[in-house]
The first five atom37 places (N, CA, C, CB, O) and aatype in JSON, in Angstrom:
{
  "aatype": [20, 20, 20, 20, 20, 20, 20, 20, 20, 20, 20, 20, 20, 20, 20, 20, 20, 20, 20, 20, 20, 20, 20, 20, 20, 20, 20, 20, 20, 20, 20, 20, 20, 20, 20, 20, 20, 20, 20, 20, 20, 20, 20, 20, 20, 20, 20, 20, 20, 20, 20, 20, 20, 20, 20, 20, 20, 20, 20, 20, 20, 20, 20, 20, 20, 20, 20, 20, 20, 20, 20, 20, 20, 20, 20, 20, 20, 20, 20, 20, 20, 20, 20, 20, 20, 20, 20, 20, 20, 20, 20, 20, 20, 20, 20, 20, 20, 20, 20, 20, 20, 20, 20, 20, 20, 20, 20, 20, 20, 20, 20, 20, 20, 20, 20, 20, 20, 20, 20],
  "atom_mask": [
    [1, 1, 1, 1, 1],
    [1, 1, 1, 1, 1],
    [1, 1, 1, 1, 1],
    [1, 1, 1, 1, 1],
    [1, 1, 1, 1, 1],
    [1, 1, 1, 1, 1],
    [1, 1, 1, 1, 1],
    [1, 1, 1, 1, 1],
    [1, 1, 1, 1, 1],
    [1, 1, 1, 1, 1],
    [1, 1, 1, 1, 1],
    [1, 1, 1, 1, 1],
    [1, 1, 1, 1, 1],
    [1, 1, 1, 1, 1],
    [1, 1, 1, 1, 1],
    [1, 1, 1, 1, 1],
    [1, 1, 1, 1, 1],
    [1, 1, 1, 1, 1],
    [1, 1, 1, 1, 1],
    [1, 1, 1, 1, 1],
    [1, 1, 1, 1, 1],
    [1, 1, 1, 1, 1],
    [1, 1, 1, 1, 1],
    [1, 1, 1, 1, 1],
    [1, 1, 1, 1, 1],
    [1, 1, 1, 1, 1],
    [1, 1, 1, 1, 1],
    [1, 1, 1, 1, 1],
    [1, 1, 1, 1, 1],
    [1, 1, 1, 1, 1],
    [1, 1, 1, 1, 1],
    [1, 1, 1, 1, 1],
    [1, 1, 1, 1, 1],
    [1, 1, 1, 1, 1],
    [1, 1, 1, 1, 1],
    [1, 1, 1, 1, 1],
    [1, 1, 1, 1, 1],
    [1, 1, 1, 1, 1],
    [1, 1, 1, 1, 1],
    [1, 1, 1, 1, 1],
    [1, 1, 1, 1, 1],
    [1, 1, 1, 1, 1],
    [1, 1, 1, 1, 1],
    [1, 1, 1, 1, 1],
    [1, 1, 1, 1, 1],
    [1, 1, 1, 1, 1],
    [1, 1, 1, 1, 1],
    [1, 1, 1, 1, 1],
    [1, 1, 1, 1, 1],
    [1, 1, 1, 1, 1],
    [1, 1, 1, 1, 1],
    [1, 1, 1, 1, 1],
    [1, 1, 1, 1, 1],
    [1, 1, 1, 1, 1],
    [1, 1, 1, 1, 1],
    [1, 1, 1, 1, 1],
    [1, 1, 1, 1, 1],
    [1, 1, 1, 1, 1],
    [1, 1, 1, 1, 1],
    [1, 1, 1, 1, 1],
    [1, 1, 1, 1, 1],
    [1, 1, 1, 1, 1],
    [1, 1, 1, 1, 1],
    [1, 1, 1, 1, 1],
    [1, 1, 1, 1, 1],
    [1, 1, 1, 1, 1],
    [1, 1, 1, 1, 1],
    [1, 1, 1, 1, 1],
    [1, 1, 1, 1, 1],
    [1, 1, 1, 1, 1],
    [1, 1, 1, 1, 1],
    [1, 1, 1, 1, 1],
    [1, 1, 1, 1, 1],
    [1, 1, 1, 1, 1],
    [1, 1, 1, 1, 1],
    [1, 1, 1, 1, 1],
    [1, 1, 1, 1, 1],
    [1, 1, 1, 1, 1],
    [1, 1, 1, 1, 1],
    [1, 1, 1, 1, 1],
    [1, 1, 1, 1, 1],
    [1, 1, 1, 1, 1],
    [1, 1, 1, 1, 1],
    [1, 1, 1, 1, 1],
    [1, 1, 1, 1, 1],
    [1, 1, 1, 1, 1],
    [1, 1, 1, 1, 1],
    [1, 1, 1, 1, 1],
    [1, 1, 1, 1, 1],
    [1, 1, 1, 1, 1],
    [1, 1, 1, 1, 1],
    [1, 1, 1, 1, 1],
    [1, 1, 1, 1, 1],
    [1, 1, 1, 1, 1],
    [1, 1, 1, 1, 1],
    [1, 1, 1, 1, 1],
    [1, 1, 1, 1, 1],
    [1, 1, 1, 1, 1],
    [1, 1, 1, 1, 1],
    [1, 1, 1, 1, 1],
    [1, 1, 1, 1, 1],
    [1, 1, 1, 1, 1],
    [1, 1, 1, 1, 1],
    [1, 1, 1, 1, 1],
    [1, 1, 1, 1, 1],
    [1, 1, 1, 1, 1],
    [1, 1, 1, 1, 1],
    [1, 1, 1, 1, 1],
    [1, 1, 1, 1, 1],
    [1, 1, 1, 1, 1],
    [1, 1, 1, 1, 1],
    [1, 1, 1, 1, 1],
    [1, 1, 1, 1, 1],
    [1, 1, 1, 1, 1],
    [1, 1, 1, 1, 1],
    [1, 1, 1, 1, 1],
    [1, 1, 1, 1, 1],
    [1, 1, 1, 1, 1],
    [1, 1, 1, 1, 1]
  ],
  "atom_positions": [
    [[115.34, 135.13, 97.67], [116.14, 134.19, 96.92], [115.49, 132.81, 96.99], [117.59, 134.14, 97.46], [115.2, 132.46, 98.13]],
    [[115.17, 131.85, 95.9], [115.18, 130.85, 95.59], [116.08, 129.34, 95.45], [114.89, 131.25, 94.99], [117.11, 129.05, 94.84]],
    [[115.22, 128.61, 96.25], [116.72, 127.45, 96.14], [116.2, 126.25, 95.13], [117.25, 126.53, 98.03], [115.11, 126.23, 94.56]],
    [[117.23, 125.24, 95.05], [116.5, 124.0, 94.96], [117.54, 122.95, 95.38], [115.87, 123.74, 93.48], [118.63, 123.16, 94.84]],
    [[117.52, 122.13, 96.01], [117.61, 120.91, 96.7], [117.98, 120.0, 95.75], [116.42, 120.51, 97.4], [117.04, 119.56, 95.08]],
    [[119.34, 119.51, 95.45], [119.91, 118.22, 94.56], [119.18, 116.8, 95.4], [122.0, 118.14, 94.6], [119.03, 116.71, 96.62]],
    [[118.9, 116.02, 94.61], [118.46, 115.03, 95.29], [119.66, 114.79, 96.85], [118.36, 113.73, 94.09], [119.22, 114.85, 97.99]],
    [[120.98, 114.56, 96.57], [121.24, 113.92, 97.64], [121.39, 114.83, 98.92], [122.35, 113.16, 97.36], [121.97, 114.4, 99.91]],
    [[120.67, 116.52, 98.86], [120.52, 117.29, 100.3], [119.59, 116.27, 100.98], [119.78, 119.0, 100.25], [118.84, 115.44, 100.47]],
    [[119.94, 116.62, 102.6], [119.27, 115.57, 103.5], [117.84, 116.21, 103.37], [119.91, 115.43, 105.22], [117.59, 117.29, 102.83]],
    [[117.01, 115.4, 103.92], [115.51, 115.69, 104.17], [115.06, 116.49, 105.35], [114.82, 114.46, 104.29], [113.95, 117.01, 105.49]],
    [[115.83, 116.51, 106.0], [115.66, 116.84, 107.42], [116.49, 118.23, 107.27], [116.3, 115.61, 108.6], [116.37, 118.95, 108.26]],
    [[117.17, 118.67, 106.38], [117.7, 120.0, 105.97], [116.79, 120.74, 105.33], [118.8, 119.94, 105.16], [116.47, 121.9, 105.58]],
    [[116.3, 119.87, 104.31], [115.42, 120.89, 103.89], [113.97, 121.12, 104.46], [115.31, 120.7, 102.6], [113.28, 122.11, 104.25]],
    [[113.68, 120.19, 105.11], [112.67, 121.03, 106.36], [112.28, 121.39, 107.23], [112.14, 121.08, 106.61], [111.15, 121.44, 107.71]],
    [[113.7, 121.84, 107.67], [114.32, 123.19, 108.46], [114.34, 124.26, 108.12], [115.41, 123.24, 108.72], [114.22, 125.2, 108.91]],
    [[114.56, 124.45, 106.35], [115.1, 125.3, 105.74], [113.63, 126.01, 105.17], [116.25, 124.7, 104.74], [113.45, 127.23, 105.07]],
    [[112.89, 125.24, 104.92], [111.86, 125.83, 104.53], [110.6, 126.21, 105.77], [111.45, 124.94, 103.42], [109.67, 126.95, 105.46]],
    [[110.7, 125.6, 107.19], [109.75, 125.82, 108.12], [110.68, 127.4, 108.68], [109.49, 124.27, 109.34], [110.2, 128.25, 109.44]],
    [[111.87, 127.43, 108.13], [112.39, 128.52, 108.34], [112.36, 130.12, 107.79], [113.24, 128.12, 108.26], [112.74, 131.14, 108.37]],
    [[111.55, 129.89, 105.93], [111.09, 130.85, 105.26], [111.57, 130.59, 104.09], [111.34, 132.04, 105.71], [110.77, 131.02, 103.25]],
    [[112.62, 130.02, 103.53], [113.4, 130.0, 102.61], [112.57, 128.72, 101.63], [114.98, 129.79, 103.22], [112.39, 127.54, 101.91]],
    [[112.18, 129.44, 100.47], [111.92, 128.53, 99.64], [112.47, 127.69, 98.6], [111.33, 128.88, 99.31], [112.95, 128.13, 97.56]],
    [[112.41, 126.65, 98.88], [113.31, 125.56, 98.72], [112.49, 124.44, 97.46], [113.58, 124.81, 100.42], [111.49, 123.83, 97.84]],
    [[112.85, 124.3, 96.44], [112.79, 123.29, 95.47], [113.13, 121.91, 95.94], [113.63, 123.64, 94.4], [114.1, 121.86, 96.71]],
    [[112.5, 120.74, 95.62], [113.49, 119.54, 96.1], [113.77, 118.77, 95.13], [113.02, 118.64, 97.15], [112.7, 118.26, 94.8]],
    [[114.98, 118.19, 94.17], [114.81, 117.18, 92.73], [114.39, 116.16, 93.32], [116.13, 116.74, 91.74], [113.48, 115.63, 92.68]],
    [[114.79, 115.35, 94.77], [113.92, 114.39, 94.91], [112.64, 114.24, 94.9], [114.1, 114.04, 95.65], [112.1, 113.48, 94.1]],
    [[112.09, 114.83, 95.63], [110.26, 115.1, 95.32], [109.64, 115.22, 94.06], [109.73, 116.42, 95.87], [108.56, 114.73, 93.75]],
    [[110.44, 115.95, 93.28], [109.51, 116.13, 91.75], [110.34, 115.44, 90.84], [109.24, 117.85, 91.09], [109.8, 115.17, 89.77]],
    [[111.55, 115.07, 91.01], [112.04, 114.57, 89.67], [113.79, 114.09, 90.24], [111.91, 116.08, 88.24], [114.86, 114.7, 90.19]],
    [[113.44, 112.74, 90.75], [114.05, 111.74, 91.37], [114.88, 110.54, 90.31], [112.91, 111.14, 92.25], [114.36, 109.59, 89.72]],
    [[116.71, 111.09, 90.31], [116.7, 110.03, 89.7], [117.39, 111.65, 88.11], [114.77, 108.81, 89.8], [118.43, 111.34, 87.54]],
    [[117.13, 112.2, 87.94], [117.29, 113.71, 87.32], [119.06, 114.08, 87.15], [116.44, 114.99, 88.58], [119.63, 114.7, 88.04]],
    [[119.7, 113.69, 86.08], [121.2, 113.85, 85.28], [121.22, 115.09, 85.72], [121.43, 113.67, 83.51], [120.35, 115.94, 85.54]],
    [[122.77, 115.23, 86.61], [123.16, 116.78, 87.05], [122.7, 117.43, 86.47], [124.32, 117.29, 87.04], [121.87, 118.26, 86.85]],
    [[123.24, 117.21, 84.94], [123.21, 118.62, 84.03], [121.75, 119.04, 83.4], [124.28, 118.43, 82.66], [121.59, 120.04, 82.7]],
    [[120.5, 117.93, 83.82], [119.1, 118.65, 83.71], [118.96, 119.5, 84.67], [117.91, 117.8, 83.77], [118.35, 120.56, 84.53]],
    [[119.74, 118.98, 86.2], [119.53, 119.83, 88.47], [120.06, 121.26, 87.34], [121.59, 118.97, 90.82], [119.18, 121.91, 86.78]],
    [[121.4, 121.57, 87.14], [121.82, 122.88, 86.67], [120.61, 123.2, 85.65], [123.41, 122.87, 85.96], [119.88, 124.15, 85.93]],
    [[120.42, 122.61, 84.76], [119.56, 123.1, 84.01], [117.89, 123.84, 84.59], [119.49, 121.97, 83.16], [117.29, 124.87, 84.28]],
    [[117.67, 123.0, 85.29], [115.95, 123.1, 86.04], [116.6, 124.55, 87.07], [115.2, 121.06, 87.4], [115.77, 125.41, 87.36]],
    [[117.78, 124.71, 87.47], [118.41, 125.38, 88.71], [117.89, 126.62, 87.38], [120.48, 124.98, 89.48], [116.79, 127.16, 87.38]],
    [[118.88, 126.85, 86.43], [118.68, 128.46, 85.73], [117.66, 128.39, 85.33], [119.51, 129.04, 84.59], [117.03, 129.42, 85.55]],
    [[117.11, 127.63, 84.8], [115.43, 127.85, 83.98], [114.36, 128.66, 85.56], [114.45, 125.47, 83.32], [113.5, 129.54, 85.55]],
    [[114.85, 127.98, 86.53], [113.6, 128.2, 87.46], [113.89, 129.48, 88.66], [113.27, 126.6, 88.31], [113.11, 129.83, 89.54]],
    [[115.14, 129.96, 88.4], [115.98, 131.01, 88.88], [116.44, 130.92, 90.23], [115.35, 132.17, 88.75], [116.37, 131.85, 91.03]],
    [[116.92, 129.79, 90.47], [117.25, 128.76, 91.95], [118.93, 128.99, 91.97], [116.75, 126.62, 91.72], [119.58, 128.81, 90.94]],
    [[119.35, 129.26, 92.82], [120.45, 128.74, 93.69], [120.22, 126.7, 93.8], [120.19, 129.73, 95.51], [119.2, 126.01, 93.9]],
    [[121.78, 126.31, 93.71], [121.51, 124.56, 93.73], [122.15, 124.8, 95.01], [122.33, 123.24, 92.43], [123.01, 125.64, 95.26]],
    [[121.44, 123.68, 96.04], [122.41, 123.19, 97.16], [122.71, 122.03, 97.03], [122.0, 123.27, 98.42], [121.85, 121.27, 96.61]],
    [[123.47, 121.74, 97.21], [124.55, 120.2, 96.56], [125.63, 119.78, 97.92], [125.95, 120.81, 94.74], [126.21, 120.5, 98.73]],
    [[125.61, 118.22, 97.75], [126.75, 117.71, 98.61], [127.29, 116.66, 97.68], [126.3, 117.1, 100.14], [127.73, 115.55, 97.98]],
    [[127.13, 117.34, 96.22], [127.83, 116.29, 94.82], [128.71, 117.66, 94.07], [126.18, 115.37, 93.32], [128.41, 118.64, 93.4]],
    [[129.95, 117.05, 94.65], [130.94, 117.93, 94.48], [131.36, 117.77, 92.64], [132.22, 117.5, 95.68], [132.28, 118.42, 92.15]],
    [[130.46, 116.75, 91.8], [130.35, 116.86, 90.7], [129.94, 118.17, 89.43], [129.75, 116.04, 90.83], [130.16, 118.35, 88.23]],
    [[129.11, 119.01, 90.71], [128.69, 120.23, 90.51], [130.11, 121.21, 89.69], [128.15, 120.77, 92.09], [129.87, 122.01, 88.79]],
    [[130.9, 121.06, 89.98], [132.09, 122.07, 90.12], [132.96, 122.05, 88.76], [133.09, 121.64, 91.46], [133.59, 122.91, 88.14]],
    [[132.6, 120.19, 88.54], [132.97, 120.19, 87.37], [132.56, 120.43, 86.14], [133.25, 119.53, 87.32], [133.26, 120.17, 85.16]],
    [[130.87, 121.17, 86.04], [130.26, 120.62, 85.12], [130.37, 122.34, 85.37], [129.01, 119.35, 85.04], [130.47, 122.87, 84.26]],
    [[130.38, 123.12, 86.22], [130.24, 124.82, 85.93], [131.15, 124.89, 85.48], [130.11, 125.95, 86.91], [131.13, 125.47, 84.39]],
    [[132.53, 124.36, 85.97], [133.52, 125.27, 85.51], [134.64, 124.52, 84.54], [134.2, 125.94, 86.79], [135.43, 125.22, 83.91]],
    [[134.66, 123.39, 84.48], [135.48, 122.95, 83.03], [134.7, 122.3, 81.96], [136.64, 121.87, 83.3], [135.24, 122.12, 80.87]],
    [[133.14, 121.84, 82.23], [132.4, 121.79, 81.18], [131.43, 122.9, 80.53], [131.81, 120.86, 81.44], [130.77, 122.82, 79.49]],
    [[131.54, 123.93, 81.45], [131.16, 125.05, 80.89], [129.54, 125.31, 80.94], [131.71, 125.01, 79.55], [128.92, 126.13, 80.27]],
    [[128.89, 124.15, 82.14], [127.6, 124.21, 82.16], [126.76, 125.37, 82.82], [127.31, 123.12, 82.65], [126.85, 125.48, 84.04]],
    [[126.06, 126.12, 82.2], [124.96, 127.21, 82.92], [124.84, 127.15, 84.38], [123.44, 126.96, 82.42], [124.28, 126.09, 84.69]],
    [[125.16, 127.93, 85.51], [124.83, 128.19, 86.92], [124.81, 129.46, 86.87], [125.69, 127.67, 87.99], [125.46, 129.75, 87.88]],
    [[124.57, 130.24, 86.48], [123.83, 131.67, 86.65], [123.37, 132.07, 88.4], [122.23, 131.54, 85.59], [123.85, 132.99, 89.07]],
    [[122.62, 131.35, 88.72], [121.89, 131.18, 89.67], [122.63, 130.87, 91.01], [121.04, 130.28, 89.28], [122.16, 130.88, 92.15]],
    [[124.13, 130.52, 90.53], [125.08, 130.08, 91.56], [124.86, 128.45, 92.24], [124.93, 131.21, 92.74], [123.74, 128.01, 92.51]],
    [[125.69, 127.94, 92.37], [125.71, 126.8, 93.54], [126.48, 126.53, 94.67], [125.87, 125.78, 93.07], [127.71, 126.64, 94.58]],
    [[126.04, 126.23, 95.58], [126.24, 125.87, 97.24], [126.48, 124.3, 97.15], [124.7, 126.27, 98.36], [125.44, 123.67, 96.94]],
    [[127.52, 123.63, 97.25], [128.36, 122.75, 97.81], [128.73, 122.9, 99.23], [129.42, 122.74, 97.08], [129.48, 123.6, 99.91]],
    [[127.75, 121.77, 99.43], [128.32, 121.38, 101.1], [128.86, 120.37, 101.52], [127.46, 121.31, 102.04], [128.32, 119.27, 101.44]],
    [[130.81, 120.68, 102.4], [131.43, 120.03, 102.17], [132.18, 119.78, 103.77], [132.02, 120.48, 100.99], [133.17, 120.17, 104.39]],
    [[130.9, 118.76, 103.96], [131.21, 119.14, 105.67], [131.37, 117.51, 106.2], [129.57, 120.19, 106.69], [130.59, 116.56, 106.09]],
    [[132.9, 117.65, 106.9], [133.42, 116.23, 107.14], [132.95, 115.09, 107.47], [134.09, 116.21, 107.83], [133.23, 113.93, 107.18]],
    [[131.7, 115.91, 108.57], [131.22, 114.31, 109.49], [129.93, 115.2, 109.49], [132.12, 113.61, 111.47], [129.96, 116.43, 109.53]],
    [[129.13, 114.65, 109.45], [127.24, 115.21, 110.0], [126.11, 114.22, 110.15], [126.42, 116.26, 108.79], [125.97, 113.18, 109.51]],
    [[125.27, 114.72, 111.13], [124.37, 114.34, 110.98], [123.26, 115.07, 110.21], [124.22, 114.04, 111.95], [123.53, 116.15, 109.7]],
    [[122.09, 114.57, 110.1], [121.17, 115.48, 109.7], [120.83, 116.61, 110.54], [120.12, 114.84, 109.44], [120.07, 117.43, 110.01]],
    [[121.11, 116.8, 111.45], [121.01, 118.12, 112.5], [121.59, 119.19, 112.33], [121.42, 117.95, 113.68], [121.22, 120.35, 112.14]],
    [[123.02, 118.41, 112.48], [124.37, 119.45, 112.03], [124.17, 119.7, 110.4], [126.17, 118.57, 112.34], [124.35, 120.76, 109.8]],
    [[123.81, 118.6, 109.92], [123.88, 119.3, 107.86], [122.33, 120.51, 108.05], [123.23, 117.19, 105.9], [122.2, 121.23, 107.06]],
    [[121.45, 120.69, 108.98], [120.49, 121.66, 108.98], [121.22, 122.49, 109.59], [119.21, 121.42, 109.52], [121.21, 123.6, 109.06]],
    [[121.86, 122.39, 110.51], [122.19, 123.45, 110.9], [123.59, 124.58, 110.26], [122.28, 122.99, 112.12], [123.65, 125.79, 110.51]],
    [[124.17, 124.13, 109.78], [125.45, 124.57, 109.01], [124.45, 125.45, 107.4], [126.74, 122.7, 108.53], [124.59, 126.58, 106.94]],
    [[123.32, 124.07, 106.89], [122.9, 124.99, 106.01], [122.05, 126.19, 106.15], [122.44, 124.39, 105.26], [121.91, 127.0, 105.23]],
    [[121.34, 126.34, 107.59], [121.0, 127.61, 107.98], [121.52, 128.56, 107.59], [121.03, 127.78, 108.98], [121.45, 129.46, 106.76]],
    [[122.22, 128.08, 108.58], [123.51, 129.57, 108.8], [124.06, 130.14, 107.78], [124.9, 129.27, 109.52], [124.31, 131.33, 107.93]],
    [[124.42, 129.48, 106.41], [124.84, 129.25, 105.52], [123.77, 129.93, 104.44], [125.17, 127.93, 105.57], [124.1, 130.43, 103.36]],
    [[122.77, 129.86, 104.83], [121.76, 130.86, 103.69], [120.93, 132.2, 104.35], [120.34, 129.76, 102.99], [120.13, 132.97, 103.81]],
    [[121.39, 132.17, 105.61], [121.01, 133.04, 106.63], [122.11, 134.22, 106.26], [121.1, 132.32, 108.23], [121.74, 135.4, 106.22]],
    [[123.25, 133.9, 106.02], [124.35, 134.78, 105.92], [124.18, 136.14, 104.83], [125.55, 133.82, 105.49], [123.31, 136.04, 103.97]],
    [[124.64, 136.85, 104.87], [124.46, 138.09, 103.45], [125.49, 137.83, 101.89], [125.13, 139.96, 104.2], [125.95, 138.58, 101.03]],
    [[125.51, 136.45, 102.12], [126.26, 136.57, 100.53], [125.47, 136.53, 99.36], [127.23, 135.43, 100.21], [124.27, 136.29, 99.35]],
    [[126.27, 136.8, 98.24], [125.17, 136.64, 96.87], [125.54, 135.46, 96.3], [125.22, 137.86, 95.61], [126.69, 135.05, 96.11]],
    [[124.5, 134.95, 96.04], [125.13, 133.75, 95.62], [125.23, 133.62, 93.92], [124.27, 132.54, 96.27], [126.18, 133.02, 93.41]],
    [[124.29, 134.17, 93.18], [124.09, 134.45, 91.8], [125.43, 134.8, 91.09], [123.08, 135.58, 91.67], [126.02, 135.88, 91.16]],
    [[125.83, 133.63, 90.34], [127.13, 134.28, 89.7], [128.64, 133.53, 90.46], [127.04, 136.2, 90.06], [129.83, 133.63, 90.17]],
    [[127.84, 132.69, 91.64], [129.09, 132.49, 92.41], [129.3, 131.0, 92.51], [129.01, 133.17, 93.86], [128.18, 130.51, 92.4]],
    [[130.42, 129.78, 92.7], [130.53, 128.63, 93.37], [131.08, 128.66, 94.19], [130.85, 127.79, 92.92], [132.3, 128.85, 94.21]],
    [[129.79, 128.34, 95.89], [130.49, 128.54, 97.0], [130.61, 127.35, 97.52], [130.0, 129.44, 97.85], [129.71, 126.54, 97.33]],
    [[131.68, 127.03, 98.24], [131.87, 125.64, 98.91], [131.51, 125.73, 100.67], [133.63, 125.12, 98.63], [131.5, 126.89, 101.07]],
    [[131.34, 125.1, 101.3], [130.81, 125.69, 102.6], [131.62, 123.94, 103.47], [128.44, 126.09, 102.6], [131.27, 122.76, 103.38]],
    [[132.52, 124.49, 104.07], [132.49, 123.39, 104.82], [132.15, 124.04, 107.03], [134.34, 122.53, 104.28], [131.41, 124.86, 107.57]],
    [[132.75, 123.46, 107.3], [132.27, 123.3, 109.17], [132.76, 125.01, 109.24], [133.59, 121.71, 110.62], [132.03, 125.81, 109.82]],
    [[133.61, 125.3, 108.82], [133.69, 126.78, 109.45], [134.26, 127.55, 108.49], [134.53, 126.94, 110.77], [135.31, 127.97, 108.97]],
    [[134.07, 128.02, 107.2], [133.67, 128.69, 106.39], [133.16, 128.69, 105.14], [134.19, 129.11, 106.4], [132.79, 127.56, 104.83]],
    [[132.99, 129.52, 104.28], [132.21, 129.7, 103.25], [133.42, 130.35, 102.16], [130.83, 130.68, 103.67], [133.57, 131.56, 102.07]],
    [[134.23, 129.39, 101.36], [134.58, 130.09, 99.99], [133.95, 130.6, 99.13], [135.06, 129.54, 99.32], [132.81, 130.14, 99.06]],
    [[134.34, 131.9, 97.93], [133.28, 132.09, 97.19], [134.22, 132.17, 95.81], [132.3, 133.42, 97.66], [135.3, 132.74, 95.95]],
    [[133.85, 131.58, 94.35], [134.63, 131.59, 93.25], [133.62, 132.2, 92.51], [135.23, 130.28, 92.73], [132.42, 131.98, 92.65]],
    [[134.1, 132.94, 91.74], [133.07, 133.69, 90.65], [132.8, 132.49, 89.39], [133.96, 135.34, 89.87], [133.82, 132.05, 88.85]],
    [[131.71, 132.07, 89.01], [131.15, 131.03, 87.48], [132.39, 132.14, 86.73], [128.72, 131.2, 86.63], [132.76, 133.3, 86.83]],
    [[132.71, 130.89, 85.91], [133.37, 131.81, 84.34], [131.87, 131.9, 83.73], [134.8, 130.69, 82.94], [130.84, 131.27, 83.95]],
    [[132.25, 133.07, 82.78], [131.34, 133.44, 81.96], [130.0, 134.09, 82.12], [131.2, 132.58, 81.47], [129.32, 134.34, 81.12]],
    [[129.55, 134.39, 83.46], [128.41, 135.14, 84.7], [128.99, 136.69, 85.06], [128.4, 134.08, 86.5], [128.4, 137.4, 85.87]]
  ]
}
């Protein structure tokens, strides 16, 4: 599985996540500054899972009707540091869910899963 990294995932998450195996896209690195709805867009074109802590995401799958195929991960975790936001997102892509098709919210101790309309 394929990810990609909304600009505002921490830095220090995602390279954890990738010294960990998981290949990880970043919008900050290549395209900083990038309108949600291009992140969803670049997310299905490039066949990525989004990880997001822009709970804006939610609105644009599911009452604007925008393309996530690919699913997105919202992380919605009260207090963190960059340690704890690596470590929660480990665990969190370490786990056996599918994410394709799904909007999951992930806060400190679990993982909701909503099916995309229209996926």
């Amino acid at each position: 599985m394929k990810f990609v990294a909304d600009e505002n995932f921490p830095g220090y998450a995602l390279r954890v996540l990738r010294a960990s195996g998981f290949e990880v896209a970043s919008i900050a690195e290549s395209n900083p500054g990038l309108a949600d709805t291009e992140v969803l867009a670049f997310a299905s074109a490039t066949g990525r899972t989004l990880l997001t802590f822009d709970k804006d995401f939610g609105d644009l799958a599911f009452h604007q009707g925008k393309a996530a195929s690919y699913g997105v991960i919202l992380f919605r975790i009260a207090s963190f540091s960059p340690e704890e936001a690596a470590e929660v997102a480990l665990a969190t892509l370490r786990s056996d869910v599918v994410w394709a098709g799904h909007f999951c919210v992930v806060n400190d101790r679990k993982i909701r899963i909503t099916r995309l309309p229209g996926v």
